[in-house]
ROKOL-743463 format. One record per residue: residue number from 0; x, y, z of N, C-alpha, C in turn. Coordinates in steps of 0.2 Angstrom, whole numbers. Example, Ala and Ser with C-alpha at 12.3 -4.5 7.8 and 13.67 -1.06 7.14 Angstrom:
2
0	66	-28	39	62	-22	39	66	-16	39
1	64	-11	35	68	-5	36	64	0	39
// end
This chain:
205
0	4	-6	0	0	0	0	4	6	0
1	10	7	0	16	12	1	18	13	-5
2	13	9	-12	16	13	-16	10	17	-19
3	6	19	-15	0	23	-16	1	28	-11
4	2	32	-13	3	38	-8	-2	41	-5
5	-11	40	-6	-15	43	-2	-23	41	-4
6	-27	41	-2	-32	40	-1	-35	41	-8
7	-35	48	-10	-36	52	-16	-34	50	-21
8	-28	47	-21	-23	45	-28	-26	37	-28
9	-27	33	-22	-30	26	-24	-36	26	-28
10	-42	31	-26	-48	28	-27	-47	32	-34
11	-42	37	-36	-42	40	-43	-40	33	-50
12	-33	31	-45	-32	25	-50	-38	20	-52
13	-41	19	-47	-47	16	-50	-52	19	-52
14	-52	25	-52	-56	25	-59	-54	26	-67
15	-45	28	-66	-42	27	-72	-45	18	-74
16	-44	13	-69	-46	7	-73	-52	6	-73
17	-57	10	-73	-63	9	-76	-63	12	-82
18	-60	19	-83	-61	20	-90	-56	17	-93
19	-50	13	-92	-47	8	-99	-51	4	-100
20	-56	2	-95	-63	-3	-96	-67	-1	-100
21	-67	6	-104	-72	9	-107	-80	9	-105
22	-77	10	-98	-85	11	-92	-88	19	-98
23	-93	20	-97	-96	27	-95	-100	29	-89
24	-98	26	-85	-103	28	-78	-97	24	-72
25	-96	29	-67	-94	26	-63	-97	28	-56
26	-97	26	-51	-103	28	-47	-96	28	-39
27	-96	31	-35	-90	30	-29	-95	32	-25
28	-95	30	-19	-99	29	-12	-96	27	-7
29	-95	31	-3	-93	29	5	-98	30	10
30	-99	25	14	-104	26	20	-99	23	27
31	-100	30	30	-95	28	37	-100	28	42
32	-98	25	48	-99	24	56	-93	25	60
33	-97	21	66	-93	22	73	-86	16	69
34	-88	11	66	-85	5	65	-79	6	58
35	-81	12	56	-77	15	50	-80	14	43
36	-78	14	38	-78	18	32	-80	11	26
37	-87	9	23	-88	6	15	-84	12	11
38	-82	9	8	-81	13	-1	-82	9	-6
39	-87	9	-9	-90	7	-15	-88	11	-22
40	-85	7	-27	-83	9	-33	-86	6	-37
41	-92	6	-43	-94	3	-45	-96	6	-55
42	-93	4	-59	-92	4	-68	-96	0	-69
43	-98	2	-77	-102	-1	-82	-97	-3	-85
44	-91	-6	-85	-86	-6	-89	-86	-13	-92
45	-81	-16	-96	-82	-23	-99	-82	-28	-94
46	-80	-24	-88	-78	-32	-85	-74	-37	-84
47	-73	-41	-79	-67	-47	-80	-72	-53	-79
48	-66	-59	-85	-70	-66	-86	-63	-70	-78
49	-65	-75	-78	-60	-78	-72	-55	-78	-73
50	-55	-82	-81	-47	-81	-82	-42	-74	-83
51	-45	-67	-85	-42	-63	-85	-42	-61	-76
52	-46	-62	-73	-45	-60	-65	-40	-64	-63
53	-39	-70	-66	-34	-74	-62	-26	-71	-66
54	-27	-72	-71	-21	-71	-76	-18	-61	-74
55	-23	-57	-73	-20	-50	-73	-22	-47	-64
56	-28	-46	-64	-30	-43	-57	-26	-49	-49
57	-26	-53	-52	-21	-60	-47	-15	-59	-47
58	-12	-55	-52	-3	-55	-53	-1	-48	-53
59	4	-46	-50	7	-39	-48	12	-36	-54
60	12	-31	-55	12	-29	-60	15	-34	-69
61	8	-35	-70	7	-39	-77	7	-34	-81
62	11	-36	-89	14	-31	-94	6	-31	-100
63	0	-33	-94	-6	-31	-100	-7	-25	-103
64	-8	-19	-98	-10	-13	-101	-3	-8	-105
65	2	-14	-106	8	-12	-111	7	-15	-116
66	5	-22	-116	2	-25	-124	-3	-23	-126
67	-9	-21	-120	-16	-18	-125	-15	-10	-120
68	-12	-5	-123	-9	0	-122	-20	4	-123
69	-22	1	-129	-30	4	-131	-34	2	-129
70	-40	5	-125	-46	0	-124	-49	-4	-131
71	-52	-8	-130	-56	-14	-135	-61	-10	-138
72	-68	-8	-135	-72	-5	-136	-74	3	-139
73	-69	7	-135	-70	15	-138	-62	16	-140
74	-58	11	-141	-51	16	-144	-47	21	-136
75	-47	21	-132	-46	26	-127	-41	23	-126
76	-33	27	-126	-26	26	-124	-27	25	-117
77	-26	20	-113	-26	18	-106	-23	24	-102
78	-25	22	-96	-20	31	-91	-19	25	-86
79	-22	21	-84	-20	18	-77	-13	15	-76
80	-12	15	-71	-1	13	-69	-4	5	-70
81	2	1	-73	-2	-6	-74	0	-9	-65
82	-4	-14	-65	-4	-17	-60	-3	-13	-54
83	-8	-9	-51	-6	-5	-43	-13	-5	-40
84	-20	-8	-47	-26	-6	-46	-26	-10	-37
85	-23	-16	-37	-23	-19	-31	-21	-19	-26
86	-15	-12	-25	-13	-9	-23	-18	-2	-18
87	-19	-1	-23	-25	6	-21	-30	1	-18
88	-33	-3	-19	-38	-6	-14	-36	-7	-8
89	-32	-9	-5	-28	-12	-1	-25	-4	5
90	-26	2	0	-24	7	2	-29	10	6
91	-37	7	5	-43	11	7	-44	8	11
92	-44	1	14	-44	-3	17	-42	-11	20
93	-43	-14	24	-41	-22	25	-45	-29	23
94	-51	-24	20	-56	-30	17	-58	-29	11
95	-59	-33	5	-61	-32	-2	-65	-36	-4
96	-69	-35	-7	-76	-40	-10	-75	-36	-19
97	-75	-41	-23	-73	-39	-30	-79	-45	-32
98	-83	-41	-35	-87	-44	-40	-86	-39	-50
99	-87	-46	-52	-89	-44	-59	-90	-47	-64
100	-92	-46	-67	-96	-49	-76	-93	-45	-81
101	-92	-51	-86	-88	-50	-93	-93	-54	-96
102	-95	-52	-104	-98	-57	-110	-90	-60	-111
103	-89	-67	-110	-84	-69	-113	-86	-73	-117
104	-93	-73	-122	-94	-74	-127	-100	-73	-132
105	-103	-73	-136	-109	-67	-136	-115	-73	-134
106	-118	-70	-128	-125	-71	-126	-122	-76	-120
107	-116	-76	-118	-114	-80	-111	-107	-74	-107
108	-112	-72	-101	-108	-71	-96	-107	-75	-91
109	-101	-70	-86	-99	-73	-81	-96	-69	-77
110	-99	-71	-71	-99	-64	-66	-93	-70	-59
111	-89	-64	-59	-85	-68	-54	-83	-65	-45
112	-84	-69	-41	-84	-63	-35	-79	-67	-31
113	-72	-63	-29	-68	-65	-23	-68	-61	-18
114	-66	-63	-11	-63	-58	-6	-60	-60	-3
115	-53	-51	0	-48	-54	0	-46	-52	7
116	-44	-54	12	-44	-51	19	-34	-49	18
117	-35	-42	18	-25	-41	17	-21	-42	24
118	-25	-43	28	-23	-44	35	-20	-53	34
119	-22	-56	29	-21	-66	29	-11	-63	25
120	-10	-58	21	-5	-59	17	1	-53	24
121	4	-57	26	10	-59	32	14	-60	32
122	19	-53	32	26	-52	31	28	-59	32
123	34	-60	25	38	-68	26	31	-74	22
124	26	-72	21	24	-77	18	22	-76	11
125	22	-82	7	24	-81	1	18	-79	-1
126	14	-77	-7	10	-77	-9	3	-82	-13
127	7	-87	-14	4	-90	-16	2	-95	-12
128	4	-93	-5	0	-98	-1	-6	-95	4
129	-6	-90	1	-11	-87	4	-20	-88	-1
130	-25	-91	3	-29	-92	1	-35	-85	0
131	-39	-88	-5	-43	-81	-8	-51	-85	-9
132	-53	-84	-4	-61	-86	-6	-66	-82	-14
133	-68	-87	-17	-68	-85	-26	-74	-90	-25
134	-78	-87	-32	-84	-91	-36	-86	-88	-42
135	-88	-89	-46	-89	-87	-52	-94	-93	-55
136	-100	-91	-58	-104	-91	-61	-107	-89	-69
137	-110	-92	-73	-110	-93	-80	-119	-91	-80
138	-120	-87	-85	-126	-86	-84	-128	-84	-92
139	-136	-82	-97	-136	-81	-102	-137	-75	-103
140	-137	-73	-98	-139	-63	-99	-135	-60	-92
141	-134	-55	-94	-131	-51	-85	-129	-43	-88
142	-125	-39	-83	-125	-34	-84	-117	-34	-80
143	-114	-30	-88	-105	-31	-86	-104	-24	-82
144	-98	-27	-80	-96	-20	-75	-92	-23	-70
145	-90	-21	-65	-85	-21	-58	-87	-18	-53
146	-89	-21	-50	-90	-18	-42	-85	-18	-36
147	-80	-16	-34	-77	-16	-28	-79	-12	-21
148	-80	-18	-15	-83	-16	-10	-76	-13	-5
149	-74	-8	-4	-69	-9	2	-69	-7	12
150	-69	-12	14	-69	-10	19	-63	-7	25
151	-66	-2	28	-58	1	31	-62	2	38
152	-57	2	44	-59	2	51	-58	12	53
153	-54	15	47	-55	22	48	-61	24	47
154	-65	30	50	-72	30	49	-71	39	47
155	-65	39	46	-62	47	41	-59	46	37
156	-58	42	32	-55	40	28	-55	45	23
157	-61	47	20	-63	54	13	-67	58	17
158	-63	61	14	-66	69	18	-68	73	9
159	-72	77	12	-74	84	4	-68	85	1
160	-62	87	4	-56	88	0	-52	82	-4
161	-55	75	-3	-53	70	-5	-58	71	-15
162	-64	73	-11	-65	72	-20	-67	78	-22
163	-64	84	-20	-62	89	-26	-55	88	-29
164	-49	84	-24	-44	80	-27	-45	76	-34
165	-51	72	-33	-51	67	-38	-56	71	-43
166	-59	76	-43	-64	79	-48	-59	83	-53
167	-52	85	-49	-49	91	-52	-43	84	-57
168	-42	81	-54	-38	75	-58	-41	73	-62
169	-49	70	-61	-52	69	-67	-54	71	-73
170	-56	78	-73	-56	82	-78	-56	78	-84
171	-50	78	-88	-47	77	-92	-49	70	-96
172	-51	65	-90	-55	60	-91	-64	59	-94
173	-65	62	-89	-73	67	-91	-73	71	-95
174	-68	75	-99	-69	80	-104	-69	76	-109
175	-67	72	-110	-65	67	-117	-71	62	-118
176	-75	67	-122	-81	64	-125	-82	64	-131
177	-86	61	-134	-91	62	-141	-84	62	-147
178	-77	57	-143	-76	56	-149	-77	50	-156
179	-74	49	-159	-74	42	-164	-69	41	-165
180	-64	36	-161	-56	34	-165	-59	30	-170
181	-54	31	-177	-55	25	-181	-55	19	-180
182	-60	14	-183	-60	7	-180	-63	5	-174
183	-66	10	-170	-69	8	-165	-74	12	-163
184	-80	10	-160	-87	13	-159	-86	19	-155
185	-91	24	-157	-90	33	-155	-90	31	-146
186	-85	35	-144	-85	36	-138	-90	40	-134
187	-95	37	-130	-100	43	-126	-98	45	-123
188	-93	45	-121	-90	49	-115	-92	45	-107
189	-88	49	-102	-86	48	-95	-88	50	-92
190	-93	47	-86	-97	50	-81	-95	48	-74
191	-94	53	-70	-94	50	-63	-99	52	-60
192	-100	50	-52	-105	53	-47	-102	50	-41
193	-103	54	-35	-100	55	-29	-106	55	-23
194	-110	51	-22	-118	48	-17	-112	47	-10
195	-109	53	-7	-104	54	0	-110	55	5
196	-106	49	12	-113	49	18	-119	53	18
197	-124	51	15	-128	53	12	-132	57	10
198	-127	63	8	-130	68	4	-133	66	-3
199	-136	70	-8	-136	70	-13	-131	67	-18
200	-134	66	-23	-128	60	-30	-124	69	-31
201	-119	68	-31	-113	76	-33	-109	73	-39
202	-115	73	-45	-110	71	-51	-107	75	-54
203	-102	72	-58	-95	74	-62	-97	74	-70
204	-99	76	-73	-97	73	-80	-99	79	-84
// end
């Protein structure tokens, strides 16, 4: 988590991985208590099938997002650091619940949910002996995207100043609409929205 330097820069990284996922909608929610702080980060993006959660989001920095430098869907030059999305998780909190669905063929998805307690992964132990609660399921219809749940024991975790950080970072992201790269379908553009302990949805787009 020390190569994420702060709260504001993790949950930004992830939303650079939703738009290499060619999401348009990304939705960030936090509800804190006495017991501390959900963050919820949830895309309409492509999604991951099991063997890409296992092959890329399971391995530390993987040379994917340097082989597929462009998203699939809208053509969009990736922004995320490859491999740290796991990092920034880890940075928000101690508990992670990752659900998500990808068409990994047309008219067959598959939605796959692990979680992962960073508290099990204990200086000196290796990685691969650390076990990860997983299931994944095959269905004829679904709706793709990524949801991660993060759980953290600080109940001040984001503050107002955390997401006018990421509103003023994101910019750039959310400005970049209504194009058409050749070769691939016109980009609608980037949406974000920010539904913080329980105010009104304070959308970005």
């Amino acid at each position: 988590e020390r190569l994420v330097g702060s709260v504001h820069v993790a949950i930004l990284e992830l939303i650079k991985n939703a738009y290499d996922a060619d999401a348009t909608e990304v939705r960030i929610s936090a509800d804190r208590s006495s017991e501390g702080t959900v963050t919820v980060v949830e895309d309409n993006g492509s999604g991951m099938n099991f063997d890409q959660v296992r092959k890329y989001w399971m391995k530390i920095a993987t040379t994917n997002k340097v082989e597929q430098s462009i998203s699939k869907k809208y053509g969009r030059p990736k922004s995320g650091a490859k491999g740290i999305g796991r990092f920034s998780c880890r940075r928000l909190g101690t508990l992670l619940t990752l659900e998500t669905t990808a068409e990994y063929s047309p008219g067959k998805f598959q939605t796959t949910c692990l979680r992962i307690n960073w508290k099990d992964f204990v200086a000196g132990t290796s990685l691969s002996k650390v076990e990860v609660e997983y299931n994944t399921q095959e269905r004829s219809s679904g709706k793709k995207g990524t949801i991660l749940r993060i759980t953290s024991p600080n109940a001040e975790l984001l503050t107002d100043k955390s997401v006018s950080y990421i509103k003023r970072h994101s910019t750039i992201l959310v400005a970049n609409r209504g194009i058409h790269r050749k070769g691939f379908e016109p980009d609608p553009g980037f949406n974000l929205s920010f539904p913080f302990f329980g105010k009104q949805d304070d959308n970005f787009s």
